[in-house]
C-alpha positions in Angstrom: 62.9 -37.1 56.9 61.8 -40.4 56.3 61.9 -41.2 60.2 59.7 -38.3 60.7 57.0 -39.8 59.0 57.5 -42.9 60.1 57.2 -41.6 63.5 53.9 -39.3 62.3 52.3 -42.2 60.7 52.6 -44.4 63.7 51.5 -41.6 66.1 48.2 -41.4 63.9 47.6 -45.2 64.3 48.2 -44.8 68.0 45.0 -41.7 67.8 43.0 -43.4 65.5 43.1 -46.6 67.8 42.5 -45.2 71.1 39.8 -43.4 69.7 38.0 -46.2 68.7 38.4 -47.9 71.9 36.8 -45.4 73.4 33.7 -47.0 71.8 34.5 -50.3 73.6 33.7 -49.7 76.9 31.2 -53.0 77.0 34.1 -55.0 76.7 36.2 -53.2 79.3 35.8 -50.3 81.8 39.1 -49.2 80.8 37.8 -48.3 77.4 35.1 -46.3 79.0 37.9 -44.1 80.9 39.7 -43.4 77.6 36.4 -42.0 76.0 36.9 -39.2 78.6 39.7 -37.9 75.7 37.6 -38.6 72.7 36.9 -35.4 71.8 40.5 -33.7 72.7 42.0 -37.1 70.5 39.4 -36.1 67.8 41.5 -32.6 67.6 44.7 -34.2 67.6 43.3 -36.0 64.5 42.7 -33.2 63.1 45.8 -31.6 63.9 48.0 -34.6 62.5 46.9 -34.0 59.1 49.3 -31.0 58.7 51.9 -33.9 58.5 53.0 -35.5 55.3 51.3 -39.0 55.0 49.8 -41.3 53.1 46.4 -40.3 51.5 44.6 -43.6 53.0 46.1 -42.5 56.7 44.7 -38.7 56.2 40.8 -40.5 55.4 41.4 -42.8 58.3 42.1 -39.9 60.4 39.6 -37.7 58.8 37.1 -40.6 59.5 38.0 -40.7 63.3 37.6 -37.3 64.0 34.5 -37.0 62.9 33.3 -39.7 64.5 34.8 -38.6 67.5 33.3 -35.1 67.2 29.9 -36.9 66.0 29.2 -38.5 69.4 30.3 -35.7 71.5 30.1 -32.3 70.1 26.0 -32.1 69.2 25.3 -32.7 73.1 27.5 -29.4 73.7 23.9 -27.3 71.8 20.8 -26.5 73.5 17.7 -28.7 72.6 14.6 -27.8 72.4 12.4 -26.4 75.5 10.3 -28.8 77.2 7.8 -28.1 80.2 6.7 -31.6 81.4 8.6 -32.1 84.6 11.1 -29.5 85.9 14.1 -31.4 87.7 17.0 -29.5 90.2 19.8 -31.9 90.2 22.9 -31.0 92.7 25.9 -32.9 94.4 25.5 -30.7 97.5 29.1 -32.1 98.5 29.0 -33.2 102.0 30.9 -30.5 103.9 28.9 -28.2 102.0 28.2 -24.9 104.7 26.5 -22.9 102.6 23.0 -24.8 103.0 20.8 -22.3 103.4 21.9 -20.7 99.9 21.5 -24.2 98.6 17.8 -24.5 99.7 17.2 -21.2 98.5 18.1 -21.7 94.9 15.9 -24.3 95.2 13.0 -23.2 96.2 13.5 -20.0 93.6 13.9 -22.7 90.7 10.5 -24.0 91.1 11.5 -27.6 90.0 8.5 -30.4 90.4 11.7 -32.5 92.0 14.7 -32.5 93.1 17.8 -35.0 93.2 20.5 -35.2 95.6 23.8 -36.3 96.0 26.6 -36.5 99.0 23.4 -35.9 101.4 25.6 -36.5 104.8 24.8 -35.6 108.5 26.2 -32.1 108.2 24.1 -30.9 105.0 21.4 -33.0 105.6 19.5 -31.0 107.9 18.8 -28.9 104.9 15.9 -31.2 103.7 14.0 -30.6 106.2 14.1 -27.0 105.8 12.5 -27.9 102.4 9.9 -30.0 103.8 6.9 -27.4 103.1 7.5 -27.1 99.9 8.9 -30.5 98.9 7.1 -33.0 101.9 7.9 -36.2 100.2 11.2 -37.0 100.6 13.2 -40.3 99.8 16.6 -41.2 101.4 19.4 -43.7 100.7 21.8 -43.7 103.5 25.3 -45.8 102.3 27.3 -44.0 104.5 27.8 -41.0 107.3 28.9 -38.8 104.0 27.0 -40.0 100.9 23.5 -40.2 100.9 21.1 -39.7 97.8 18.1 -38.2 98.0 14.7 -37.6 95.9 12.2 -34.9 96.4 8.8 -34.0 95.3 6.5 -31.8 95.8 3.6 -34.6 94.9 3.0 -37.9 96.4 4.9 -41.2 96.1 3.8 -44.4 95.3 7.1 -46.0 95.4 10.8 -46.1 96.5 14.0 -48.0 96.2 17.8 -47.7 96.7 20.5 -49.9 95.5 22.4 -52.2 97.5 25.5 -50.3 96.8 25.9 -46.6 96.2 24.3 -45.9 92.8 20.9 -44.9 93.2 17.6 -43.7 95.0 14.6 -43.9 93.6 10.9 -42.9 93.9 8.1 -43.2 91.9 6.0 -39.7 92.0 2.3 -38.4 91.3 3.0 -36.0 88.3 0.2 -34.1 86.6 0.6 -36.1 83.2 1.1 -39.6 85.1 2.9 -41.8 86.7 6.9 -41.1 86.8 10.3 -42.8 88.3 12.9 -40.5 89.4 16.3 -41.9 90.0 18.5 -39.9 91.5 22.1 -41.0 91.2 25.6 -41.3 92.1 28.3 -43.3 90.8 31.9 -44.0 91.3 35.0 -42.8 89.5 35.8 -44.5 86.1 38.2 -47.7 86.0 40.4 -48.0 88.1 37.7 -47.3 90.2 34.2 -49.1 90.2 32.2 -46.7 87.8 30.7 -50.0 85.9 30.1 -51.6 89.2 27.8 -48.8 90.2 26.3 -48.8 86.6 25.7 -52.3 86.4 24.0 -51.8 90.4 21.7 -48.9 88.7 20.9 -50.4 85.5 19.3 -53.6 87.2 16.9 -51.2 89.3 16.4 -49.5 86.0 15.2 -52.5 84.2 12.0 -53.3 86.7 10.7 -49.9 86.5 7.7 -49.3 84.4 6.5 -46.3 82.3 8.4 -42.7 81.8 11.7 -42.6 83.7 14.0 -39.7 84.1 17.6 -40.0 85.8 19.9 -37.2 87.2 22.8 -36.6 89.1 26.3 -37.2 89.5 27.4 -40.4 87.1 31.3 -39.6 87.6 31.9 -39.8 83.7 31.1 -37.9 80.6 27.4 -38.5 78.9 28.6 -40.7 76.1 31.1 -43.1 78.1 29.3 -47.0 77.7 28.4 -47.2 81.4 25.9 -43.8 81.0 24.5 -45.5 77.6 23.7 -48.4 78.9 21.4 -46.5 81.6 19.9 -44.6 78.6 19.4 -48.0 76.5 17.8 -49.8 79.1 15.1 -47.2 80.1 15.1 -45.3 76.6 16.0 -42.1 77.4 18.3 -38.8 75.6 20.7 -36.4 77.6 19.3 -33.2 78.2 21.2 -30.2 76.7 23.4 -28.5 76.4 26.3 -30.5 78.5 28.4 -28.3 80.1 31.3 -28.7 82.5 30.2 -29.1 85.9 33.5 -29.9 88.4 36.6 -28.5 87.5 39.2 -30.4 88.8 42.5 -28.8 88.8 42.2 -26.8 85.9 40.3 -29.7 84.2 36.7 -29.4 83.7 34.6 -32.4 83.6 30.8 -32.9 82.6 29.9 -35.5 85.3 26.4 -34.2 86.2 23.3 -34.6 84.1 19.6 -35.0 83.7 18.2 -38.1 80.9 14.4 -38.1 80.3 12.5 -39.8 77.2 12.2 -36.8 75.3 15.8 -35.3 76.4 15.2 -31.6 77.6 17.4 -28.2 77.9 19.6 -27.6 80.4 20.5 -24.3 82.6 23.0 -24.8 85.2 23.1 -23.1 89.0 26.0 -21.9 90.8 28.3 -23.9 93.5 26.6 -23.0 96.5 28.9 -24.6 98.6 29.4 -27.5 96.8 32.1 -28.1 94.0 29.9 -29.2 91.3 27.3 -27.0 89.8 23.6 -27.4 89.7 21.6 -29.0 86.9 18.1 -27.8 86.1 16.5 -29.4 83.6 13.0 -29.5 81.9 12.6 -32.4 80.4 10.3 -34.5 78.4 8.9 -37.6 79.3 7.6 -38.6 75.7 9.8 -39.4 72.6 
């Protein structure tokens, strides 16, 4: 008996710990892959306080699952409607044969913009079926495969791309202003170069001036470091609700979303060829 709760109390250090270095994805990408769990590791918390333990352990773990659950479960509720800019965000997926279903939903959304990922040289064709209804059109070519793409259905004053795959984007006309629209697309989480791409997007961030909103695929959940950081640096909120939008093997994962200043609500469109869903958002672009 006594080895059992031995064994329980060091399995709820163990939960409590990676947790809270979940939160430390600044100091190491790693961390940022492990927030990917927080929320299941918030349960599991939970769930260890069935076990007999001391009464410090049970607030410890009490404290960590609701911090857990604090910075993950509100973004899973709608927010409140916003009508300032209308944004279609889709990872078309670059083998994607189903374009013409793609450019439909589109056009039937009505968005002011749109934001493209995994443009390539077999989808792309599909943009300039759009072009009457969206004729501005920004491209960032990084490969055969994976392009990104913005369009508008107003004017743009100005464009950009990273060096490296993370982001395209355009400054439009919009009928309250002025607005940057990044579209973007970043890598996997550590092992693979998700803070590199971040890093790549949050210094073409930092120049812009005035309202901002970002959308896309970012390859990691909404409150992992690397998608903060984008939010910090051009103050913006995720709009909700966040929902799954890949499912990998049986595993659904909540990789593409829209940020604007005021946050928004979210509806989501159906695979159209791709395998991720579409995001359409209307957002604010005031606090």
């Amino acid at each position: 008996m006594r080895f059992l709760v031995l064994m329980t109390q060091a399995g709820a250090f163990c939960l409590i710990l990676a947790v809270l270095l979940g939160f430390a994805g600044a100091l190491h990408p790693a961390f940022d892959s492990l927030s990917l769990l927080r929320l299941p590791l918030a349960i599991l918390c939970l769930l260890v306080l069935v076990f007999p333990m001391r009464v410090r352990l049970r607030l410890m773990l009490a404290g960590t699952a609701l911090l857990g659950a604090a910075t993950t479960v509100p973004m899973f509720f709608a927010a409140p409607a916003a009508g300032e800019l209308r944004i279609y965000s889709k990872n078309m997926w670059y083998g994607n044969p189903e374009g013409d279903a793609l450019a439909a939903d589109i056009r039937a959304s009505e968005a002011d913009v749109v934001a493209l990922q995994e443009v390539s040289l077999r989808n792309g064709a599909m943009l300039a079926g759009l072009q009457d209804v969206y004729p501005y059109q920004h491209m960032c070519t990084f490969n055969g495969w994976n392009g990104i793409a913005v369009l508008s259905r107003t004017p743009m004053r100005q464009q950009t791309c990273t060096e490296r795959r993370a982001v395209a984007a355009a400054m439009i006309e919009h009928r309250d202003g002025q607005v940057w629209v990044a579209s973007m697309h970043l890598s996997w989480p550590f092992p693979y170069a998700n803070a590199t791409s971040a890093q790549a997007a949050t210094e073409v961030l930092s120049e812009m001036e005035g309202p901002v909103v970002i959308a896309g695929d970012f390859n990691i959940f909404p409150w992992a470091n690397s998608v903060r950081s984008l939010q910090k640096i051009a103050d913006l909120q995720v709009a909700q609700p966040v929902r799954s939008t890949l499912d990998l093997r049986g595993v659904p994962l909540m990789l593409d979303h829209v940020h604007a200043p005021g946050g928004g609500r979210v509806q989501y469109r159906a695979l159209l060829g791709s395998d991720h869903l579409g995001v359409l958002a209307d957002v604010s672009l005031t606090r």
